[in-house]
C-alpha positions, 0 to 999 in steps of 0.5 A, a space after each residue: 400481588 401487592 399494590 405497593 410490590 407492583 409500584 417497586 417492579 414497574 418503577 424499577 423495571 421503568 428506570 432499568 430501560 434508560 440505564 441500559 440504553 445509556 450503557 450500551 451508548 457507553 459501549 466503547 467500539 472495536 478499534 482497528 489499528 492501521 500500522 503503515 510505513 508512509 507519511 498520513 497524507 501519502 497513505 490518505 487514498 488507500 485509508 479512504 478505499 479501506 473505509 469503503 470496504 469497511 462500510 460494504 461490511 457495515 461498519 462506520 467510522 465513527 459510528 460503529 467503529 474507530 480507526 487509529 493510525 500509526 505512519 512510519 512516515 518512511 521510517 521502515 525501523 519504527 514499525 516494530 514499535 508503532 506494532 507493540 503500541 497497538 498490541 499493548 492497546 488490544 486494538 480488536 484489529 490491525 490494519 498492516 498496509 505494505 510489507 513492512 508494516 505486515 512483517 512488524 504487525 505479525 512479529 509484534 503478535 500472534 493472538 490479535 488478527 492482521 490484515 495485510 495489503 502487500 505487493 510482496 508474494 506474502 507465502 514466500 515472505 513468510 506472512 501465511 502459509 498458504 494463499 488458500 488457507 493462510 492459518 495462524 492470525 494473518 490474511 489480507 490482499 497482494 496485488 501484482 507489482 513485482 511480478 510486472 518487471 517485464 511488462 514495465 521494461 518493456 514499455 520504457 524500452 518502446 518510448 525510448 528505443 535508444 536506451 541501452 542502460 535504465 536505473 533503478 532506484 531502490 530503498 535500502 531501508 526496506 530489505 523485504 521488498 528491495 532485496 527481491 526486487 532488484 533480483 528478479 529486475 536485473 534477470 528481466 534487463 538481461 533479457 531484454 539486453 539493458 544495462 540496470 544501474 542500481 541506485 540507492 535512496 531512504 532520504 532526500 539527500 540521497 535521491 538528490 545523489 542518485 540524481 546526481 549519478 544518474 547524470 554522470 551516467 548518462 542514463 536516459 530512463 528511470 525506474 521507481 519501484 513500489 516503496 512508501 518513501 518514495 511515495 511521499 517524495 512524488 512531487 520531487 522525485 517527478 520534477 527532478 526527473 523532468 528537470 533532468 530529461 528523464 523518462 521516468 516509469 514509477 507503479 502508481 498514478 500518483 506519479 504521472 499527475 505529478 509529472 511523471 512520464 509513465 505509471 504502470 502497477 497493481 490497482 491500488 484501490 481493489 486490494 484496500 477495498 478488500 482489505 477493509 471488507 476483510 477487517 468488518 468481516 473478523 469485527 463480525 467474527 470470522 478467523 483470519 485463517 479462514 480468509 483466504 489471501 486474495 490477489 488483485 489482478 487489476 493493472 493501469 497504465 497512465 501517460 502523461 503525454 505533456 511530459 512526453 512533449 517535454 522529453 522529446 518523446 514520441 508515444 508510439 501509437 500501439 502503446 499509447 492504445 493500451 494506456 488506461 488513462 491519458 493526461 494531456 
């Protein structure tokens, strides 16, 4: 070879080294799309036990993958659009946290993979076909909540041993969860032979009504279903519930450091872990199909005994004895 050839090709090949670094630094990364229904603080906890599977699977905000958010902010009707948003991006993933936003991501596309964390039986709402073998582009987590009525009743009844009738507050503006779940509630109260007024909510105003029926009612304990909105009203759904005398049992600890009398509910951290395991696992090339839907079984039971006090209510020794965690 020639002296003056060998110059062009070491010269070329040692410029050719720092433009392909360069390009690889340019290399966009894989965007996930987390769609939701809850305001961005109220859905910060579960973003953060996402980010943690997400990381178990080895990617890292920032470094080697972006997240972008959309929050319905309680607003169930703007999944759909905030869905086609990510769809237009080509987002490489979408995150749905809840049934709502799962139901809008799936409508919105059939080519882009999804992962879902719901509380809803994600077979008999028709998001997969199968727990074991989800087919199509959807997998995800569920995790027990609606299926707890019983043990959620139960426990309202040992605190307050008097009360023939519990409310129960439900969103109109989530049809998917609120239509089921005030089915398989009334069966439960029937049996235990408890009257539940149902009541309904999807903005303030309308908690502040329900409030206002449930004084005239002259009922004593209050139920608070799984729902996004209701999430991001803890602090008033709680003080008007104490200001009231209410005993009130709601699904996530959130409710009891706010002053709530009782949480019982689905763990909420497992099923976002998994599901951020789930998404690194479809950034590395595995199908949602080929994920099988896993079910967190993981329940807690929180009692904010200085709440009880202010009730007037007594925690029974046995009940208290199977409480996770304990505010006092």
């Amino acid at each position: 070879m020639r002296r003056r050839e060998f110059i062009t090709i070491l010269g070329g090949s040692a410029l050719a080294s720092p433009l392909a670094v360069h390009a690889q630094q340019e290399r966009p990364f894989p965007v996930v799309g987390s769609l939701n229904s809850a305001s961005k603080e109220g859905y910060a906890p579960r973003i953060a036990a996402v980010l943690r599977g997400l990381a178990n699977a080895g990617f890292d905000e920032g470094r080697n993958v972006r997240m972008e958010f959309r929050h319905a902010n309680g607003r169930y009707q703007q999944l759909p659009l905030l869905a086609a948003e990510f769809v237009r991006q080509q987002v490489a993933v979408i995150f749905a946290g809840g049934t709502g936003a799962a139901l809008a991501a799936k409508s919105a596309t059939t080519v882009i993979p999804i992962v879902f964390s719901t509380s809803s039986n994600p077979v008999e709402i028709g998001l997969v076909s199968s727990l074991s073998r989800p087919g199509g582009n959807l997998t995800g987590t569920t995790r027990l909540n609606i299926e707890i009525w019983p043990k959620r009743l139960q426990l309202l009844r040992e605190i307050v041993p008097t009360a023939t009738a519990i409310a129960l507050l439900v969103n109109p503006s989530n049809p998917s969860i609120s239509k089921p779940m005030v089915q398989d509630a009334t069966a439960e109260a029937q049996k235990f032979g408890i009257e539940l007024p149902v009541l309904w909510a999807s903005n303030e105003q309308e908690i502040d009504a329900a409030f206002m029926d449930i004084s005239k009612l002259g009922v004593a304990a209050l139920l608070i279903p799984p729902d996004a909105f209701f999430n991001s009203q803890v602090a008033k759904l709680c003080s008007t519930a104490l200001q009231q005398g209410i005993a009130m049992m709601a699904p996530e600890r959130a409710f009891v450091d706010a002053g709530g009398l009782m949480s019982y509910g689905g763990h909420l951290d497992e099923g976002f872990y998994i599901a951020g395991n789930y998404l690194g696992l479809i950034l590395k090339g595995e199908k949602p199909a080929d994920l099988p839907v896993q079910q967190s079984t993981r329940l807690t039971f929180a009692i904010n005994l200085k709440t009880a006090k202010a009730l007037g209510l007594a925690i029974p020794p046995l009940v208290l004895s199977q409480a996770d965690e304990v505010i006092e």
